[in-house]
C-alpha positions as CSV (number, residue, x, y, z in Angstrom):
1,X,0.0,0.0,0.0
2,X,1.4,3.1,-1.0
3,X,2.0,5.3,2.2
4,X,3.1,9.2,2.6
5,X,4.9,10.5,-0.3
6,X,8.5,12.3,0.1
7,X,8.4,13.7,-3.0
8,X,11.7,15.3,-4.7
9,X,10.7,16.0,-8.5
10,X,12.0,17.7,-11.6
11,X,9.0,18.9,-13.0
12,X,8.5,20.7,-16.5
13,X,6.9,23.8,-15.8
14,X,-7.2,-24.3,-4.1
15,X,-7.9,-25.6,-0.4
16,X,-6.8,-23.0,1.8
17,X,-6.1,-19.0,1.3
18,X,-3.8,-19.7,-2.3
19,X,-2.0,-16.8,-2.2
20,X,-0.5,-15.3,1.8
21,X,0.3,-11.9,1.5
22,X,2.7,-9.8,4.6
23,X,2.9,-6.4,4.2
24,X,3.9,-4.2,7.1
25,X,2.5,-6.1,9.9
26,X,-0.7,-8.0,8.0
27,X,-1.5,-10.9,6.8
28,X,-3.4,-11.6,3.7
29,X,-5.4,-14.6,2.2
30,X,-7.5,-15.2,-1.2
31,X,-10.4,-17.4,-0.8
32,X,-12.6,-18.6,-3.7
33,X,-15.3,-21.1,-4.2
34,X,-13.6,-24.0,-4.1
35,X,-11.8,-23.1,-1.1
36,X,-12.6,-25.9,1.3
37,X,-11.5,-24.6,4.3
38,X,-12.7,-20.6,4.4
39,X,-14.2,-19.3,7.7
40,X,-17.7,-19.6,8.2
41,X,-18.1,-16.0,7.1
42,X,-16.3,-16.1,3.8
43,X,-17.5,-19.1,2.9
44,X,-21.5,-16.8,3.9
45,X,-19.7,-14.2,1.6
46,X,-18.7,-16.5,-1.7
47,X,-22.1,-17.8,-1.6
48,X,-23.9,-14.1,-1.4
49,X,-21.8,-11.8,-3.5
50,X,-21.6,-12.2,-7.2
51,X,-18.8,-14.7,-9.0
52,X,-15.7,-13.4,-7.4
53,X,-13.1,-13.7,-4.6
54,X,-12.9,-12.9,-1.0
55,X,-10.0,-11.3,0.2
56,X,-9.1,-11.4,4.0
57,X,-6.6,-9.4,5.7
58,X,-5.8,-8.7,9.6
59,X,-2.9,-7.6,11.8
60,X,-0.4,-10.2,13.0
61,X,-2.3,-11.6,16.0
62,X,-5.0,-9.0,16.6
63,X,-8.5,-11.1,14.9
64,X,-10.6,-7.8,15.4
65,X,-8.5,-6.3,12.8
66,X,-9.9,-8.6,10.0
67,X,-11.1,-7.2,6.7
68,X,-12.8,-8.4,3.9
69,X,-13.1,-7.5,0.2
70,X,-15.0,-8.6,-2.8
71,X,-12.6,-9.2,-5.9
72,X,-14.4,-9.1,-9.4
73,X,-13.7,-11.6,-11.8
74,X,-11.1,-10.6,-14.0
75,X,-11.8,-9.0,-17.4
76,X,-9.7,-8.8,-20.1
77,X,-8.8,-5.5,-21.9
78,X,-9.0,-6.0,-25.6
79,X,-5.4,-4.2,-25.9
80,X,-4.1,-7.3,-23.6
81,X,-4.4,-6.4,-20.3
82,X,-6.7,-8.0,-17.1
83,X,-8.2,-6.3,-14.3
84,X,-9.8,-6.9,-11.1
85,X,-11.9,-4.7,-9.3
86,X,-11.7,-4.8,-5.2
87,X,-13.9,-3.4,-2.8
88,X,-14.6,-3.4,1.2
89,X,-17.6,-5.3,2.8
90,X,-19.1,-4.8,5.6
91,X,-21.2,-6.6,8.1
92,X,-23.9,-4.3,10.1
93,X,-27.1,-5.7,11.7
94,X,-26.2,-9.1,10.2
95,X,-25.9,-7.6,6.6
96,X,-22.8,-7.5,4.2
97,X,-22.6,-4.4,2.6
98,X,-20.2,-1.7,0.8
99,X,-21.6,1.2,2.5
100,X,-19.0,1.9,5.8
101,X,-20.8,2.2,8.8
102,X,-21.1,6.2,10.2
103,X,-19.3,5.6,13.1
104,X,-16.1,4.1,11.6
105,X,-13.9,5.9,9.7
106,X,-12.7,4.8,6.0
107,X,-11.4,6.2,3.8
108,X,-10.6,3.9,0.6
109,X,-13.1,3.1,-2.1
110,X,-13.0,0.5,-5.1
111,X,-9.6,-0.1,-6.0
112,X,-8.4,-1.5,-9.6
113,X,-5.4,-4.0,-10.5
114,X,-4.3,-4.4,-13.7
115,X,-1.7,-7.1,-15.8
116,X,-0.6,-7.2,-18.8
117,X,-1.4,-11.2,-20.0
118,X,-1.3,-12.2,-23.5
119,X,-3.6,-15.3,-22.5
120,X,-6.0,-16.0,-20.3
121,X,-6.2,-13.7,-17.2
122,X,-4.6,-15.7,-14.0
123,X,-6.9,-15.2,-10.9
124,X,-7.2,-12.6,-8.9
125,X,-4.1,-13.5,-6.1
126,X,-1.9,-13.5,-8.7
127,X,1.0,-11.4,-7.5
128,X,2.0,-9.8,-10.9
129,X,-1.3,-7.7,-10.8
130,X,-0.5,-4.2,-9.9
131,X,-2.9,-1.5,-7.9
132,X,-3.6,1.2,-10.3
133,X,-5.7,4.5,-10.1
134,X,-8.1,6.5,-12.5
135,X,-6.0,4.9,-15.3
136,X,-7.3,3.0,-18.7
137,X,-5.8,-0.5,-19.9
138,X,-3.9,1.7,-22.8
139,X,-2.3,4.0,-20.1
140,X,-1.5,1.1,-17.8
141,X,0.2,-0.5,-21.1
142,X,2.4,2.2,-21.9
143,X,3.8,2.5,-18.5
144,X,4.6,-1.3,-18.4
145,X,6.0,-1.2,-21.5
146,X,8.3,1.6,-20.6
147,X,9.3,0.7,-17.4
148,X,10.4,-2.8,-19.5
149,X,12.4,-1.2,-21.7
150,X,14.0,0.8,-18.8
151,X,14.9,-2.3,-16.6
152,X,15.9,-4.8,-19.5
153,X,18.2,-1.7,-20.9
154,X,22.3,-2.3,-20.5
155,X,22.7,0.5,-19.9
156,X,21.3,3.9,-18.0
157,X,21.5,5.6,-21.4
158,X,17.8,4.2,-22.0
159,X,16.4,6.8,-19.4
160,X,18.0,9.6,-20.7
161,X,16.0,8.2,-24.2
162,X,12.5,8.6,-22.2
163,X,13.4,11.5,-20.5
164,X,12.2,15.4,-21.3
165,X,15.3,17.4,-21.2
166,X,14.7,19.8,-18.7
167,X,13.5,16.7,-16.2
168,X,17.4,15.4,-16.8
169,X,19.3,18.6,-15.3
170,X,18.9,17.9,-11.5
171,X,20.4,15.8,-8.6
172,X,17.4,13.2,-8.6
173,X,17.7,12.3,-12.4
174,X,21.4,11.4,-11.3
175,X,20.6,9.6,-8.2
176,X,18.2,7.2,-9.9
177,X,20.7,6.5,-13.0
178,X,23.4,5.8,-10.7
179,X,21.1,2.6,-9.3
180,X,21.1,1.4,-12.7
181,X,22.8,-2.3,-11.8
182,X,19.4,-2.0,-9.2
183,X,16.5,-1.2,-11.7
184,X,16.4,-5.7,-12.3
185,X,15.3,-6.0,-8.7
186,X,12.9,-3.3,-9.0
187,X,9.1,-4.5,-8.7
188,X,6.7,-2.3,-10.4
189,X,4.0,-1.7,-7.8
190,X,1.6,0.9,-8.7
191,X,0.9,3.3,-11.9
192,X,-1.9,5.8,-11.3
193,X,-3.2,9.5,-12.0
194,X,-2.1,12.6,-10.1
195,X,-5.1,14.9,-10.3
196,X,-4.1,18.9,-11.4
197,X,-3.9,21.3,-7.8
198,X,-3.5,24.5,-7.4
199,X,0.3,24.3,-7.8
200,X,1.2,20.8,-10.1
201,X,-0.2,19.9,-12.9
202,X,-1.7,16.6,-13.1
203,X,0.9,13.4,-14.4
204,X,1.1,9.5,-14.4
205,X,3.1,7.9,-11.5
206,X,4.9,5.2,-12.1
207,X,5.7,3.6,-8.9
208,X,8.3,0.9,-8.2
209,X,9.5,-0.8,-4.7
210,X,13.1,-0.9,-4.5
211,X,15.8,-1.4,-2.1
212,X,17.3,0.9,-0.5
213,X,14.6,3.6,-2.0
214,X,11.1,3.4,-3.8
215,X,11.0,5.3,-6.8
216,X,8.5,6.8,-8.7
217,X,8.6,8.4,-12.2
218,X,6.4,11.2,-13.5
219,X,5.1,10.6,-17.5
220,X,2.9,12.0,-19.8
221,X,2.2,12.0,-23.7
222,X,3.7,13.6,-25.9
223,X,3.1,13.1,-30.0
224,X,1.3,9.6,-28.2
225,X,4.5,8.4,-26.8
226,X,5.1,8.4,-23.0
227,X,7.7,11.0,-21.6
228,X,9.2,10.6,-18.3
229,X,9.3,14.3,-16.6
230,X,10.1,14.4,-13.3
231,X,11.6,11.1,-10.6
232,X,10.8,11.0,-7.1
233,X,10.7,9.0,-4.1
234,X,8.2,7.3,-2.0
235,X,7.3,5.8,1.1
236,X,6.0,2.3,0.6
């Protein structure tokens, strides 16, 4: 889950849970209609919601923490890409429902995963689906595609390639290109849309979990071909 943002940028002006996630302190599990051994109230939930998944999630050793969320089907994109669509249940006066309750704050809404799969689309806990945000199938497949060329490139060069000019001048374009021998390890984790404030414009993040920093690169369109303008960091 992408957490607060330290941002430095150059801008231009199966039988149990098949797939166990651990990410900072929870546990995840994916349970699905032929799970045989889901909790009595997943196994309520797979039989009440529409064809789908259950996803369940709760701090290490604190049960009161559990969540639960609906995952669509996946669809797949004509332009080669799946998604899945996740949102939270909730269960008031003995009724699942999306709607939070009043007196318990939260804050998320549906969220959307996407994959690029020339095949079939895999099912939903498959880990090479990535959480994306107000973005269409083409967008998400012009930020995989770069980020691909980026990290199979031998050499840094490649960035400079994708690059604006002005958005290769400071400190931060420098930092990242020096963790070239890194960007292999990199894991592409999120690609979403920024919306326009007061003072930024409004750009496509590309995120990616790395070690020691998470990076995330600012692109747009330009003559239809994604330009990188700005790199960051984040917290994730």
């Amino acid at each position: 889950m992408r957490g607060f943002i330290i941002l430095a940028f150059l801008l231009v002006a199966a039988t149990t849970p098949v797939q166990a996630e651990i990410v900072a302190g929870y546990s995840c599990g994916y349970y699905f209609p032929d799970s045989e051994t889901a909790p009595p109230e997943v196994r309520e939930l797979l039989e009440k919601v529409s064809p789908g998944a259950i996803k369940s999630c709760s701090v290490w050793g604190d049960p009161e923490t559990r969540t639960y969320d609906f995952v669509s089907v996946p669809l797949h994109h004509p332009f080669g890409v799946c998604q899945v669509t996740m949102r939270r249940l909730f269960h008031e006066d003995g009724n699942w429902t999306h709607t939070p309750p009043a007196d318990k704050p939260y804050l998320g809404d549906r969220s959307v995963s996407m994959m690029v799969a020339e095949g079939d689309c895999p099912r939903q806990d498959d880990p090479r689906y990535v959480i994306t945000n107000d973005i269409s199938p083409g967008v998400f497949l012009a930020a995989v595609r770069v980020w691909e060329r980026l990290s199979s490139a031998s050499g840094p060069d490649a960035l400079a390639d994708v690059t604006f000019p002005s958005a290769r001048a400071g400190q931060i374009f420098r930092d990242f290109e020096s963790e070239f021998g890194l960007w292999k390890s990199f894991k592409l984790v999120g690609v979403s849309l920024s919306s326009a404030a007061a003072h930024s414009p409004a750009y496509y993040h590309l995120d990616l979990e790395g070690s020691p920093t998470n990076w995330t690169l600012l692109f747009d369109f330009m003559d239809e071909e994604p330009v990188v303008v700005g790199i960051g960091t984040f917290v994730y």
